[in-house]
ROSEVEX-27538 format. One record per residue (C-alpha): residue number from 1; residue in three letters; chain; x, y, z. Coordinates in steps of 0.05 Angstrom, whole numbers, plus 5000, padded with zeros to 4 digits. Layout:
<pts>
PT   doti   nuke   pamar      X      Y      Z
PT    NUM    Ala       A      X      Y      Z
...
</pts>
This chain:
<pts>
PT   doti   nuke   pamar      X      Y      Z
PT      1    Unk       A   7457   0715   7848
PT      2    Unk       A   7418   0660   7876
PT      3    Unk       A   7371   0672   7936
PT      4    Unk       A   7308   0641   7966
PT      5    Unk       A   7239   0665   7980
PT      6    Unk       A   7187   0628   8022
PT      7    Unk       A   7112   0663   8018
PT      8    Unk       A   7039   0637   7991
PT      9    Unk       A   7047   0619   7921
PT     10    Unk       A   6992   0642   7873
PT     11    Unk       A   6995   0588   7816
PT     12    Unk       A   6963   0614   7753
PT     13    Unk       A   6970   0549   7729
PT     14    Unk       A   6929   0499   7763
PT     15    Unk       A   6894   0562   7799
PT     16    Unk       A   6912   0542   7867
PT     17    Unk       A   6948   0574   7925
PT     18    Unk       A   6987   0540   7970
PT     19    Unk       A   7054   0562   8009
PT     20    Unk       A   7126   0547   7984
PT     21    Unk       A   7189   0569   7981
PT     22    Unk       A   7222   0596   7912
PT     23    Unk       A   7298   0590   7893
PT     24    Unk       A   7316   0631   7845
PT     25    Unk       A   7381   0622   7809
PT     26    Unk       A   7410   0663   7754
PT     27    Unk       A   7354   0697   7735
PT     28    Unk       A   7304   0643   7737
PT     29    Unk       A   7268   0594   7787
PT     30    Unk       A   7306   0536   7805
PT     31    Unk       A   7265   0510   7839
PT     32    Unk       A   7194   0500   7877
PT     33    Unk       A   7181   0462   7951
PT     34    Unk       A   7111   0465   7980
PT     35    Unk       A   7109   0478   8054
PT     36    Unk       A   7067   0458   8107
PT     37    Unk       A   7064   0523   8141
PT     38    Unk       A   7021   0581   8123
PT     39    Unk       A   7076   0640   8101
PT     40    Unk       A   7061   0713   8105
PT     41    Unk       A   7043   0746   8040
PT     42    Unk       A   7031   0727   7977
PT     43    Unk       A   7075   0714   7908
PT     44    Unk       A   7046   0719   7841
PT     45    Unk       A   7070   0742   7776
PT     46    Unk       A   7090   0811   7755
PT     47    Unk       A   7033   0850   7712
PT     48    Unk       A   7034   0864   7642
PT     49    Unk       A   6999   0927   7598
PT     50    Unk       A   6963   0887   7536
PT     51    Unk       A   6973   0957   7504
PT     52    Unk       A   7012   1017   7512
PT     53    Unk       A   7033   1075   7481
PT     54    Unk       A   7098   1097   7528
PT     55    Unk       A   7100   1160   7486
PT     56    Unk       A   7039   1184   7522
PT     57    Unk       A   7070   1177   7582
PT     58    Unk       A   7118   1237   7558
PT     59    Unk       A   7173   1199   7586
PT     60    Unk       A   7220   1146   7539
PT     61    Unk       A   7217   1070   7552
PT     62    Unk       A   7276   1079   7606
PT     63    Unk       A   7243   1128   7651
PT     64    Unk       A   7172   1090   7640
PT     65    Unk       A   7201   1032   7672
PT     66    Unk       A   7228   1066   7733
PT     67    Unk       A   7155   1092   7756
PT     68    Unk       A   7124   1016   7730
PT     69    Unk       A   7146   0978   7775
PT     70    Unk       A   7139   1007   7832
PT     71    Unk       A   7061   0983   7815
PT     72    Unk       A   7088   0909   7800
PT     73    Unk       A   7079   0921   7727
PT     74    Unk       A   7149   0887   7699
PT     75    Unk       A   7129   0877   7620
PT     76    Unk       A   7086   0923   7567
PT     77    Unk       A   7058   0905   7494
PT     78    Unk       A   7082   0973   7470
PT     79    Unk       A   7059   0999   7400
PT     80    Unk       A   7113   1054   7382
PT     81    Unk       A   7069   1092   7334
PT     82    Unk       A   7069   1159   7368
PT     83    Unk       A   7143   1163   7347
PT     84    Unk       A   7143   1133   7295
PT     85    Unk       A   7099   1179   7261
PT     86    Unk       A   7150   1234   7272
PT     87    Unk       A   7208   1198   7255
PT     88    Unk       A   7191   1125   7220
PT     89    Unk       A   7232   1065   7229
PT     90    Unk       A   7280   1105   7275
PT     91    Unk       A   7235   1118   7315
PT     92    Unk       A   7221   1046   7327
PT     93    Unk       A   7288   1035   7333
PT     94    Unk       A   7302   1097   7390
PT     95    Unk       A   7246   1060   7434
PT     96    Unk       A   7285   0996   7422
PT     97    Unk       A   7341   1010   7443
PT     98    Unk       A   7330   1065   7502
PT     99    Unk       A   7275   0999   7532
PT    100    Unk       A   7345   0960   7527
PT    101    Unk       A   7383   0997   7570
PT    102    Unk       A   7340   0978   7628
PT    103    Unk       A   7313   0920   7677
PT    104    Unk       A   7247   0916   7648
PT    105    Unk       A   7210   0872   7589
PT    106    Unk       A   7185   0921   7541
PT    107    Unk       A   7156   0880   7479
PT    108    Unk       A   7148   0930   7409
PT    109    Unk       A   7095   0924   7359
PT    110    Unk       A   7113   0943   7286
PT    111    Unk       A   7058   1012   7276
PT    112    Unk       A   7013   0986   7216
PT    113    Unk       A   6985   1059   7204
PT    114    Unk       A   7042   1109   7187
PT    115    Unk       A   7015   1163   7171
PT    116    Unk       A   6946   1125   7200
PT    117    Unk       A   6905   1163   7148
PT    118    Unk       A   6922   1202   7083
PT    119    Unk       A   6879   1263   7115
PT    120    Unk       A   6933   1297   7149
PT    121    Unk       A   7008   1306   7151
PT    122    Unk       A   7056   1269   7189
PT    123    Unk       A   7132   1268   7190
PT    124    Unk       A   7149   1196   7167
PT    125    Unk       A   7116   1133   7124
PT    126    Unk       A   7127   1068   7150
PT    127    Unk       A   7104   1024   7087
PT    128    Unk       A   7094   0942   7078
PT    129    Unk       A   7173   0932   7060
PT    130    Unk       A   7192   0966   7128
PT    131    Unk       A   7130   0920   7167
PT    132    Unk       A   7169   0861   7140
PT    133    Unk       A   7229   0884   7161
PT    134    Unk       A   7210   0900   7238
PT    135    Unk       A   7187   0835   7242
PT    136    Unk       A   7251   0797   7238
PT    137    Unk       A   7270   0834   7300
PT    138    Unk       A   7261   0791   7375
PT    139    Unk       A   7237   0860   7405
PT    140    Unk       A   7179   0860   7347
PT    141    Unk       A   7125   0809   7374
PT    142    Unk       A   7063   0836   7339
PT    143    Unk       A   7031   0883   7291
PT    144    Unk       A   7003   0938   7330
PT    145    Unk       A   6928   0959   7318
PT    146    Unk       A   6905   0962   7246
PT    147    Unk       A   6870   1034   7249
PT    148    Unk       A   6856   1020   7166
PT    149    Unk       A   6799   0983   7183
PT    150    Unk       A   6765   1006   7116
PT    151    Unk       A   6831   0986   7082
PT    152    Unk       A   6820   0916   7115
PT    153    Unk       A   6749   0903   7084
PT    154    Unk       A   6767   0931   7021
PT    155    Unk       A   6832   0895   7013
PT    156    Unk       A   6871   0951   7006
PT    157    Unk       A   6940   0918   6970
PT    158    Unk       A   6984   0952   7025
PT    159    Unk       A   6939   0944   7072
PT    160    Unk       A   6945   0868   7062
PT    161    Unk       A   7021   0863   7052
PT    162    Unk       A   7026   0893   7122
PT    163    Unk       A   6976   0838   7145
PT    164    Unk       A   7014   0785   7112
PT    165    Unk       A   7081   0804   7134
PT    166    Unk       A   7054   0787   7206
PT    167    Unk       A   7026   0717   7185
PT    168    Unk       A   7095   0704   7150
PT    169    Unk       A   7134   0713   7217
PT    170    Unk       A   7072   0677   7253
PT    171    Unk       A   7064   0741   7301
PT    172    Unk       A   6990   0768   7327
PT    173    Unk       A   6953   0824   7300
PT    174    Unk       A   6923   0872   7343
PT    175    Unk       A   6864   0913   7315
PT    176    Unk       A   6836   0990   7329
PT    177    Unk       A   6753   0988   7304
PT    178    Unk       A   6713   1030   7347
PT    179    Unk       A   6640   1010   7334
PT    180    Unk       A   6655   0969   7287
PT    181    Unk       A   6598   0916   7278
PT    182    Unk       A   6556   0871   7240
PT    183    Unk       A   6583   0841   7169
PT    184    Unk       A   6644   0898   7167
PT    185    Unk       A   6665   0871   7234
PT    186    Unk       A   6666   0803   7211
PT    187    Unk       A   6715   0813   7144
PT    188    Unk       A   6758   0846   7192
PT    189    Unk       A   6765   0791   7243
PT    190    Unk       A   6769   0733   7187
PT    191    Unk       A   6826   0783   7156
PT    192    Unk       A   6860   0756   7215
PT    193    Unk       A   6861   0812   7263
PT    194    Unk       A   6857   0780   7340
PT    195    Unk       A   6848   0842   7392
PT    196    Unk       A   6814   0899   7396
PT    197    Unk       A   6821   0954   7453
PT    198    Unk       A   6780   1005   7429
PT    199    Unk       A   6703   0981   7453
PT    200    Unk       A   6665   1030   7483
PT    201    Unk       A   6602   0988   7485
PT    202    Unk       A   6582   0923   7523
PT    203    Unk       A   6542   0905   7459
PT    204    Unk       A   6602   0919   7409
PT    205    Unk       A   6656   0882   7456
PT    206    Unk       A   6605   0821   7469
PT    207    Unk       A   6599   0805   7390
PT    208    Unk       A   6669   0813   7375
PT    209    Unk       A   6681   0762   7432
PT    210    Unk       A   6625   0713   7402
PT    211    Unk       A   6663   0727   7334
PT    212    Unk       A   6734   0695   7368
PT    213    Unk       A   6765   0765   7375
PT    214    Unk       A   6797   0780   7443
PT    215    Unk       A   6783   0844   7479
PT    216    Unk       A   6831   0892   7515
PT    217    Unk       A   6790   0929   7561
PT    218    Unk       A   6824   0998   7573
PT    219    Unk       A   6833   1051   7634
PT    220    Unk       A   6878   1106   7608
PT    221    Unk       A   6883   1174   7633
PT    222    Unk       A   6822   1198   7578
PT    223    Unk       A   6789   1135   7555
PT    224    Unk       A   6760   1099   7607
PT    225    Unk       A   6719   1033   7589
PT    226    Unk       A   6728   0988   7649
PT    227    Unk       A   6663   1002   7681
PT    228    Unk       A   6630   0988   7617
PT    229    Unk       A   6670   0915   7597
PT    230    Unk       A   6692   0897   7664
PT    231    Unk       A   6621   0850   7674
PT    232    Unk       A   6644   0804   7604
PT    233    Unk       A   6708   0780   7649
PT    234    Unk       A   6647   0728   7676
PT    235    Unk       A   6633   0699   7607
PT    236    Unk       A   6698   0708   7574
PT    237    Unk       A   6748   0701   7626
PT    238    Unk       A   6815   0672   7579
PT    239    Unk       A   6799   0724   7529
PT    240    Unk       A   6809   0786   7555
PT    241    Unk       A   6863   0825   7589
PT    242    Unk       A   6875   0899   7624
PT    243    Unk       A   6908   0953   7586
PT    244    Unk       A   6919   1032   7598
PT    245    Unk       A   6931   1046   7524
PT    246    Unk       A   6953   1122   7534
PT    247    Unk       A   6976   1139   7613
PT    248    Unk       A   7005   1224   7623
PT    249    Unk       A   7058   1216   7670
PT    250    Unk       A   7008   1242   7736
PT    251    Unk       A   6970   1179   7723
PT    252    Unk       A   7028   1123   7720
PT    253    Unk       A   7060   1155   7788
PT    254    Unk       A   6989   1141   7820
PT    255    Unk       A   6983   1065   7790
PT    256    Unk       A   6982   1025   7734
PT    257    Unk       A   6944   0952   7714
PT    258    Unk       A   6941   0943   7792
PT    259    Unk       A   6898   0986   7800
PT    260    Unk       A   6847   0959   7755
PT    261    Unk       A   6863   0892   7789
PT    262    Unk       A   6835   0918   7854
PT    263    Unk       A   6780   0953   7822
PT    264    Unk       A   6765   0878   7785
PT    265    Unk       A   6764   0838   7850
PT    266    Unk       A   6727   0889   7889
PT    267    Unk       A   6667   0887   7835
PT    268    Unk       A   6659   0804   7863
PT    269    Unk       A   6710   0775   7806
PT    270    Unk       A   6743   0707   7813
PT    271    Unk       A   6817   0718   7839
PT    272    Unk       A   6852   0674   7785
PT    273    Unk       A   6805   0703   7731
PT    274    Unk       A   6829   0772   7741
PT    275    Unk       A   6905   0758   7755
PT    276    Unk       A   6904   0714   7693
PT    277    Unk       A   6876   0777   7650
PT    278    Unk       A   6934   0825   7687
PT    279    Unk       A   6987   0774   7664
PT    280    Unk       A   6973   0704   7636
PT    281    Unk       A   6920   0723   7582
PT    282    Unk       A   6980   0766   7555
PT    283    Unk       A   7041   0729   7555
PT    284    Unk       A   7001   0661   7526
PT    285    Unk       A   6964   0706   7472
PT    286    Unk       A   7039   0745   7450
PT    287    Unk       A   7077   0685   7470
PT    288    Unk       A   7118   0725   7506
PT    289    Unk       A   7189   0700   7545
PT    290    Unk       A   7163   0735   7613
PT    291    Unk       A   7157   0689   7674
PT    292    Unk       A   7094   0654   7698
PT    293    Unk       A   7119   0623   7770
PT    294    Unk       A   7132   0557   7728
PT    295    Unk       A   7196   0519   7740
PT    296    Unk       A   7256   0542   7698
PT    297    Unk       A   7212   0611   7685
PT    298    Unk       A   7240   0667   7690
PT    299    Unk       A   7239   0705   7753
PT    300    Unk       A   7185   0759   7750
PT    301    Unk       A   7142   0771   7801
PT    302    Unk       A   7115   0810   7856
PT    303    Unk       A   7098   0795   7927
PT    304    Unk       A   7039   0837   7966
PT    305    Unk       A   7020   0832   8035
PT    306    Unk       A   6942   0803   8023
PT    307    Unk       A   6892   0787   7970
PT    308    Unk       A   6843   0850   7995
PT    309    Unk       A   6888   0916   8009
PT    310    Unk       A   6933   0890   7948
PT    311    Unk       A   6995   0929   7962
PT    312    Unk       A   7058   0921   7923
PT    313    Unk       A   7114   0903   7973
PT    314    Unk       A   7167   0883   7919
PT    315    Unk       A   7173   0873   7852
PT    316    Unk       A   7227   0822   7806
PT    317    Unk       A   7248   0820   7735
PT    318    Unk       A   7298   0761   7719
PT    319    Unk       A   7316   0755   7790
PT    320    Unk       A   7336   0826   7805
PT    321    Unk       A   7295   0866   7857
PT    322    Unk       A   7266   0923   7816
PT    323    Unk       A   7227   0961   7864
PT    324    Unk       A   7210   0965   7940
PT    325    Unk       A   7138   0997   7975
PT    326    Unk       A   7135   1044   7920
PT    327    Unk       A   7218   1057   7914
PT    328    Unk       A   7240   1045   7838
PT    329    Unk       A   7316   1017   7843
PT    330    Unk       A   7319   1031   7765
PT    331    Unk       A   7371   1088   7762
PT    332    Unk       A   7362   1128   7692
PT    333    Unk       A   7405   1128   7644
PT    334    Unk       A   7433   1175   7593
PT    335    Unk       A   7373   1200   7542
PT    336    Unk       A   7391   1222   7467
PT    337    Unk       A   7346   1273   7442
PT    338    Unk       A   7324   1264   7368
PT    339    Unk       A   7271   1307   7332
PT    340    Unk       A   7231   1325   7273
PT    341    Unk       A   7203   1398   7280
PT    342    Unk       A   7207   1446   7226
PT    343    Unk       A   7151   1502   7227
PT    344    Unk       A   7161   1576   7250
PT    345    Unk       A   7129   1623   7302
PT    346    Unk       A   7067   1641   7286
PT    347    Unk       A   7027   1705   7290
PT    348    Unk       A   6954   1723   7322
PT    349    Unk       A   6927   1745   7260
PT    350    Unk       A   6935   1667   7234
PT    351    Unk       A   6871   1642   7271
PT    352    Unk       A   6826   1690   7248
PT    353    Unk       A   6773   1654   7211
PT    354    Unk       A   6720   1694   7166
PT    355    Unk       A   6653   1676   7181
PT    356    Unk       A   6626   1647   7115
PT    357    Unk       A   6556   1629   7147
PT    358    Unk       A   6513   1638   7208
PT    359    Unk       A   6519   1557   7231
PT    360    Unk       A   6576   1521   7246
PT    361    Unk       A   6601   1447   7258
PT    362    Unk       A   6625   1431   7326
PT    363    Unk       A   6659   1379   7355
PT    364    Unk       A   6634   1357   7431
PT    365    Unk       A   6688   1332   7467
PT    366    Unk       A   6659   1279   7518
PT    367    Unk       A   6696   1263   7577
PT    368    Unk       A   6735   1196   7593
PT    369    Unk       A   6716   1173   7521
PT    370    Unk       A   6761   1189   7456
PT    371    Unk       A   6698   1195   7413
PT    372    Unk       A   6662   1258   7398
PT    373    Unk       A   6594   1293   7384
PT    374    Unk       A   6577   1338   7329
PT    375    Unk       A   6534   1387   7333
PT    376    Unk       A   6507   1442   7293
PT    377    Unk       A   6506   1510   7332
PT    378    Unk       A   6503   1581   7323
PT    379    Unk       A   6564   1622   7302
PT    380    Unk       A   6591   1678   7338
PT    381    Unk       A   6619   1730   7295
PT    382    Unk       A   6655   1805   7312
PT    383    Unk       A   6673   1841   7256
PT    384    Unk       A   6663   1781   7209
PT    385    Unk       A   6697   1737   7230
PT    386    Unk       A   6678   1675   7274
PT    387    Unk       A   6698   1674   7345
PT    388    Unk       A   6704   1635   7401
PT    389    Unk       A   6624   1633   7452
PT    390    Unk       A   6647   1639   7519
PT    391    Unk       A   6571   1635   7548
PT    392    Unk       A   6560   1566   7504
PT    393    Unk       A   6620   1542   7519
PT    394    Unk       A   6639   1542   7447
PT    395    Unk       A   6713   1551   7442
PT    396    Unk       A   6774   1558   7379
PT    397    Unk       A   6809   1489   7366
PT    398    Unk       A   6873   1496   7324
PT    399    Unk       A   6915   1452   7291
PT    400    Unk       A   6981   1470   7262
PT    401    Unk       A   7033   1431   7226
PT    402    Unk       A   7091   1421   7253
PT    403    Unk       A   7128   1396   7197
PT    404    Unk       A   7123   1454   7153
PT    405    Unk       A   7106   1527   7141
PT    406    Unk       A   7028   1526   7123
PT    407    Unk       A   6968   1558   7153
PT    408    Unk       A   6934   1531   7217
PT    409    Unk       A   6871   1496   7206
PT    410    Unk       A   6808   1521   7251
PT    411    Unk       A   6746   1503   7280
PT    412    Unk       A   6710   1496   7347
PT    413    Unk       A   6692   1453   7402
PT    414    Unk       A   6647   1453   7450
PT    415    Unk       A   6653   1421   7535
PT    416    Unk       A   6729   1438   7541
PT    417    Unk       A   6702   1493   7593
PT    418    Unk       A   6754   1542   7590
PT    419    Unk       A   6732   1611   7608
PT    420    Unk       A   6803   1643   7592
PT    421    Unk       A   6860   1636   7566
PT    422    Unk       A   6888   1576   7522
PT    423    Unk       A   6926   1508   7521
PT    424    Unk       A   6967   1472   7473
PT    425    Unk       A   6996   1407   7452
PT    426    Unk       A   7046   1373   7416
PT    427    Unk       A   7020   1310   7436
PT    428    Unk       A   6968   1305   7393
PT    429    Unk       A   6954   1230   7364
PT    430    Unk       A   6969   1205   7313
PT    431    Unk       A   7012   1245   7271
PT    432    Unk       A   7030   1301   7332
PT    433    Unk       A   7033   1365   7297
PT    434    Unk       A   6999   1431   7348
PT    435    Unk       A   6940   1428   7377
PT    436    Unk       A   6913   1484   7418
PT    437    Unk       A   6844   1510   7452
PT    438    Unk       A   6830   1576   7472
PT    439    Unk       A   6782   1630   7496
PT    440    Unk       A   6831   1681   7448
PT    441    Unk       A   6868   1690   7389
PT    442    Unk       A   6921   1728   7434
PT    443    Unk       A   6927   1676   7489
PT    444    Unk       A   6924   1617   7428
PT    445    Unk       A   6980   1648   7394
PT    446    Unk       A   7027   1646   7462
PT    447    Unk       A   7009   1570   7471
PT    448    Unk       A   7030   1557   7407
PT    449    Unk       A   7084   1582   7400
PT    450    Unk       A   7108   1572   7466
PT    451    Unk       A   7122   1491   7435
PT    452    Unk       A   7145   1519   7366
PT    453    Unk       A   7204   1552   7417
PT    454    Unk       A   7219   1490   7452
PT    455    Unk       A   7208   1440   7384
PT    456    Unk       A   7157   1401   7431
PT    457    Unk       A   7119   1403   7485
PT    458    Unk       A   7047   1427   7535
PT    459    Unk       A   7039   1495   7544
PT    460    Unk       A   6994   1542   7579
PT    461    Unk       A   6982   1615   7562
PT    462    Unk       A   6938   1670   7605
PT    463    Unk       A   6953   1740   7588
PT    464    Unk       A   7027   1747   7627
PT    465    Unk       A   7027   1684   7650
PT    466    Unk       A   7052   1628   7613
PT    467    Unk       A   7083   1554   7620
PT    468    Unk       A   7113   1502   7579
PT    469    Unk       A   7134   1427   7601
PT    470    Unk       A   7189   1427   7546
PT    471    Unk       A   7189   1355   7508
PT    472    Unk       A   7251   1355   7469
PT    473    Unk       A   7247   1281   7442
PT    474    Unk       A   7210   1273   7376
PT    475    Unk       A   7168   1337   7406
PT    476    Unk       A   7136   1291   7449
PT    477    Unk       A   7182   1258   7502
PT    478    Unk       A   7218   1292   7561
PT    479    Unk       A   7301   1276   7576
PT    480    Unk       A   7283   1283   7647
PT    481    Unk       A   7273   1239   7705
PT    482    Unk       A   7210   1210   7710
PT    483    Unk       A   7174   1241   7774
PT    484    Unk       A   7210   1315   7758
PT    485    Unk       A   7171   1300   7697
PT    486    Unk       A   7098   1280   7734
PT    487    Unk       A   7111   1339   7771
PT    488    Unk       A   7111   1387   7720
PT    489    Unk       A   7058   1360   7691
PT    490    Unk       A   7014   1353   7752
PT    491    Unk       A   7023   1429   7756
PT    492    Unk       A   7005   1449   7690
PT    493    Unk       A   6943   1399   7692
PT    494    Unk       A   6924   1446   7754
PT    495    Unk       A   6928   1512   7725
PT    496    Unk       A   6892   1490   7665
PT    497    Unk       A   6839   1467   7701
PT    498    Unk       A   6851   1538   7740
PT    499    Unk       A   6827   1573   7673
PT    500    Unk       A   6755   1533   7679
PT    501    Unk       A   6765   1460   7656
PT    502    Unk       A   6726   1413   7683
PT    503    Unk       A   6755   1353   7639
PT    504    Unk       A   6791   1302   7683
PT    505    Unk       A   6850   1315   7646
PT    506    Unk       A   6849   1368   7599
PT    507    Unk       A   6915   1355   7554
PT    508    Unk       A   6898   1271   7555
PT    509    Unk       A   6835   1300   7518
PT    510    Unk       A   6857   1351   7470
PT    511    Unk       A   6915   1306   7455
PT    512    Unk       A   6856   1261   7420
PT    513    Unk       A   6825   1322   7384
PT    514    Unk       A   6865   1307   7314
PT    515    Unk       A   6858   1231   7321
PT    516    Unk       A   6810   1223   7263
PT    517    Unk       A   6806   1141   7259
PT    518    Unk       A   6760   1155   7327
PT    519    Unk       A   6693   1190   7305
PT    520    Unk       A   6658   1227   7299
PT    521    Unk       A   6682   1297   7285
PT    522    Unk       A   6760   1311   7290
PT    523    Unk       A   6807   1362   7263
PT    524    Unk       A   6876   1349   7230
PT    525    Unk       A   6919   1408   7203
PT    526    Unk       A   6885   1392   7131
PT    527    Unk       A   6814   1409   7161
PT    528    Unk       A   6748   1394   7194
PT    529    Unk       A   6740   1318   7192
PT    530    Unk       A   6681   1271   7192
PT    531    Unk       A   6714   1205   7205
PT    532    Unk       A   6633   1176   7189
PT    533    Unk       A   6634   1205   7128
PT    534    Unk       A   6719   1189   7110
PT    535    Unk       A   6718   1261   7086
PT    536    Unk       A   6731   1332   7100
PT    537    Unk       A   6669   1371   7122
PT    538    Unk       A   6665   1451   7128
PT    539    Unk       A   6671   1490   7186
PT    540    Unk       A   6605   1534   7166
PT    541    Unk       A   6546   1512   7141
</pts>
């Protein structure tokens, strides 16, 4: 189809903006004529996510796309390693090919860290051979983030095939080093590791930016580090880009990377730097085949109606008119549901924990960040046994396997802020077996096992009342359409804040409770986990 489009170009280019009148033929643009009269609107190109996990979403690659573009996002730098740690290499493969069915540029990364730590169980490996492999796929453009960051220093052998398999089929390297600094931080980045999106700290994201690595600076639906990073755009505008990293599906309905576009030029920053870290930054850096507004590109972009209110009026991918003033005109398509979930019901009695000692270990949760506290507080005990401290605000975390029949593994946590009931989730990074927080054993139990009935899923329990957002594909992906999905979870998001959470988004956050490459204090279904420390730590004290 071949049609014409006259507006104010935005040229990333030679940073100019100037009208002119687009034809676009066959997918790409034919051609570009300057005009002498100033047009309504503007044209630019479509957004890109530096980083993604679409799993987190809850929705597959097909349904992501639908609710993306209405917010002019039309390509992602997805890392699949949510499902592939359920599933391996198929897993991969299912993202693949369910992104393929649809008008959208989703690029894949190949996971470097299946499982990403020996320290707890996961349902698939994903070793060197199978990295090498990946890679000679057009849909693979990069290894996605090296969590092994003490396997990098300490030139773990598979740790450096992986790294090597990259280099050999010249592809980027992202990295995953949370405070990382000083000397460690410097093996890392000569390993040959080029991103990182996981700096909390101005400090820690201005030396990695002195030492040549690029920074990702993240809004997601938990970790939120724009306010901190935003101010390096300045200094360091071609190396650093936008990314959500892990988006629920009430977050993507209300916006994506243009969001944090707006938020960028209303903090004072230069129009071209900010568009170039939304799109241009990206595509250059993964040298990706996603269109830039240059002659012969191809056609993606996105017009809005001015440079202030920002609002997406349309939105192109190859030529084909994607979305409208917030209408997707991606229709769904037929979802196969795949799994890995083998554990049984469980029973109350299973999270009773004897109290060994009058102290315990506790892990702070801290909102809008993924890292935690730990702290060293008083144990509650009835009959011997440790229970959750309503009045501190110390609650039960639980984490059980999903992958087998073996007990749950306990502790507590502290700022969650229920004051009844419990939640649960099998989205629980990286390795997604159950993780739950409750007020009860009784209401824990429910949660729980609410997911174990459905082989996936969020869940809610409160005496009688209980709910479940059922997410049948690899336990943690829904078959459904995308806003019947945002819905449901919009509702259950509610009633968990209902029971006395004061988290901006409760499951985001308790999805992050097992991840233990994030310190400080984590728990996977092995145990209590001191990810300072690389070790196992005790409950009790």
């Amino acid at each position: 189809m071949n049609f014409s489009i006259k507006s104010n170009l935005v040229d990333l280019a030679n940073k100019t903006i100037y009208p002119a009148e687009l034809v676009i033929s066959k997918g790409r643009i034919a051609s570009i004529t300057p005009l002498k009269e100033e047009q309504t609107g503007f044209i630019m190109p479509g957004f890109v996510d530096s980083h993604v996990h679409v799993e987190s979403s809850m929705m597959v690659p097909s349904e992501f796309a639908r609710l993306a573009v209405t917010h002019g996002t039309v390509a992602t730098i997805s890392d699949p390693h949510e499902i592939a740690n359920v599933l391996g290499v198929s897993g991969v493969n299912y993202m693949i090919e369910n992104g393929n069915k649809v008008p959208f540029h989703f690029f894949f990364g190949a996971p470097s860290c299946v499982p990403a730590t020996a320290f707890e169980t996961a349902g698939a490996l994903i070793a060197s051979a199978d990295i090498d492999k990946l890679m000679q796929r057009k849909e693979i453009v990069y290894l996605a983030e090296m969590m092994n960051y003490p396997g990098v220093i300490n030139k773990d052998p598979e740790v450096l095939a992986k790294l090597a398999a990259a280099k050999k089929h010249n592809k980027p390297i992202d990295g995953h080093a949370p405070g990382l600094r000083g000397e460690a931080v410097e093996k890392y980045i000569a390993a040959g590791i080029s991103t990182d999106h996981e700096c909390f700290k101005y400090e820690e994201a201005l030396e990695k930016l002195h030492l040549g690595m690029k920074i990702w600076i993240r809004e997601g639906s938990a970790a939120k580090n724009f306010d901190e990073l935003i101010e390096l755009l300045y200094e360091f505008p071609e190396m650093m880009s936008f990314c959500s990293d892990d988006m629920h599906p009430d977050s993507l309905v209300k916006g994506h990377i243009n969001l944090l576009v707006k938020r960028a030029l209303e903090k004072g920053h230069h129009l071209f730097d900010v568009l170039r870290a939304a799109s241009w930054n990206i595509i250059k850096h993964y040298n990706l085949p996603v269109g830039l507004l240059g002659l012969n590109d191809p056609a993606d972009f996105i017009l809005i109606d001015n440079l202030s209110d920002f609002n997406i009026l349309k939105t192109y991918i190859q030529g084909e008119l994607v979305a409208e003033k917030g209408k997707t005109f991606i229709k769904s398509v037929e979802v196969q549901v795949i799994n890995n979930f083998h554990c049984s019901s469980k029973k109350t009695a299973d999270f009773k924990i004897a109290a060994t000692s009058s102290k315990i270990r506790v892990i702070e949760v801290l909102d809008g960040q993924l890292i935690t506290n730990k702290l060293h507080l008083p144990c509650k005990t009835v009959d011997g046994f440790a229970e959750a401290d309503l009045q501190n605000d110390i609650l039960k975390l639980v984490v059980v396997n999903r992958y087998a029949d073996v007990p749950p593994s306990i502790c507590f946590i502290r700022n969650f802020g229920l004051k009844r009931g419990a939640i649960a989730s099998c989205v629980a990074h990286d390795c997604h077996n159950i993780v739950a927080v409750g007020t009860n054993d009784e209401d824990l139990c429910a949660a729980i096992n609410l997911i174990i009935k459905e082989k996936g899923g969020v869940s809610l329990a409160d005496k009688e009342k209980q709910l479940i957002l059922a997410l049948p594909v690899a336990g943690i992906m829904s078959n459904k359409d995308a806003y019947e999905i945002a819905g449901l979870y919009t509702q259950i998001d509610l009633e968990a804040k209902a029971l006395g959470s004061k988290l901006r988004a409760p499951y985001m956050s308790l999805s992050f409770m097992a991840l233990l490459v994030i310190p400080h204090l984590k728990l996977s279904d092995k145990g209590l986990f001191d990810a300072n420390l690389f070790e196992f730590v005790g409950v009790f004290e």
